[in-house]
N, C-alpha and C positions, 0 to 999 in steps of 0.2 A: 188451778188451771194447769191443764199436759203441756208441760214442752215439746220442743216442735224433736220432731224424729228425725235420727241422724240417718242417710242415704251413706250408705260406704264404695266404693268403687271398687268395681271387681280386683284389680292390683290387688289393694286395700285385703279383700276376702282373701284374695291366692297367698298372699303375705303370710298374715294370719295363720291360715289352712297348713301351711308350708311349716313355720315354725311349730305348731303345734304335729306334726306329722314328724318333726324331728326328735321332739321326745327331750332336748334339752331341759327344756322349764315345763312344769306342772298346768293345766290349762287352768285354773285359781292365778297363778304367774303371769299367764301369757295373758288373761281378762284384766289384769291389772296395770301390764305395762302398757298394751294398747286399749285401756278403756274401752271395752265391751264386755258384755254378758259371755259367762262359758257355757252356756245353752246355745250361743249364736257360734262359740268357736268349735263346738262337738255339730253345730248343723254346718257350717262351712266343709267343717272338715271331710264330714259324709259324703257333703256334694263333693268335693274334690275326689272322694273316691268312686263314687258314680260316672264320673266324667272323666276317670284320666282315659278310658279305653277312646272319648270323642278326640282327646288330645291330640294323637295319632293317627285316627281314620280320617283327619279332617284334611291331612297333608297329602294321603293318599288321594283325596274327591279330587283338594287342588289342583292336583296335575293331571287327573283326568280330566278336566275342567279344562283346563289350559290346553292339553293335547287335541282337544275337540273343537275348540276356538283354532287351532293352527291349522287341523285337520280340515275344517270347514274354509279356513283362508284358502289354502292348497286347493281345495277343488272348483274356486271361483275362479282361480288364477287358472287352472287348467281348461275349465269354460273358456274364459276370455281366449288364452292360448290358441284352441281350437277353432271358434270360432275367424278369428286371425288367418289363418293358415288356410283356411277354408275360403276365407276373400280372396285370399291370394292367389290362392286355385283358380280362382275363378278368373281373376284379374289374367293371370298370365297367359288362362286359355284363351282369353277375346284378345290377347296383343300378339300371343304366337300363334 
């Protein structure tokens, strides 16, 4: 009967990816000390090199992200604003 399959956590992968990326110990070394397969630490690794370009574009989306959420507050508040100013106009011509 199969033992049940180990689930790793991405940390866990980037860890892994990371030492073996440094080239200290041997990936045969580096499957021994953290108990996995060096088939799994040569695919970790790969994906880490596929994805460091997402590492970085992803801080860029962020703050467009976030610039767009402010952007969007900013121009509700400016409705509101407007709107405001616009009663008041109004207000002050029926009093004056």
């Amino acid at each position: 009967m199969a033992g049940k399959r180990k689930n790793h956590t991405a940390a866990f992968k980037a860890q892994v990816a990371l030492a073996a990326l440094k080239g200290d110990k041997t990936v045969n070394e580096l499957a021994g000390q953290f108990a996995v397969y060096p088939t799994l630490i040569h695919a970790w690794k790969k994906h880490l090199f596929q994805g460091a370009e997402a590492v970085f574009a992803n801080g860029v989306k962020a703050a467009e992200a976030d610039a767009q959420v402010i952007q969007t507050q900013l121009f509700e508040q400016i409705g509101r604003l407007k709107m405001e100013l616009e009663w008041l106009k109004k207000k002050a011509a029926v009093l004056g």
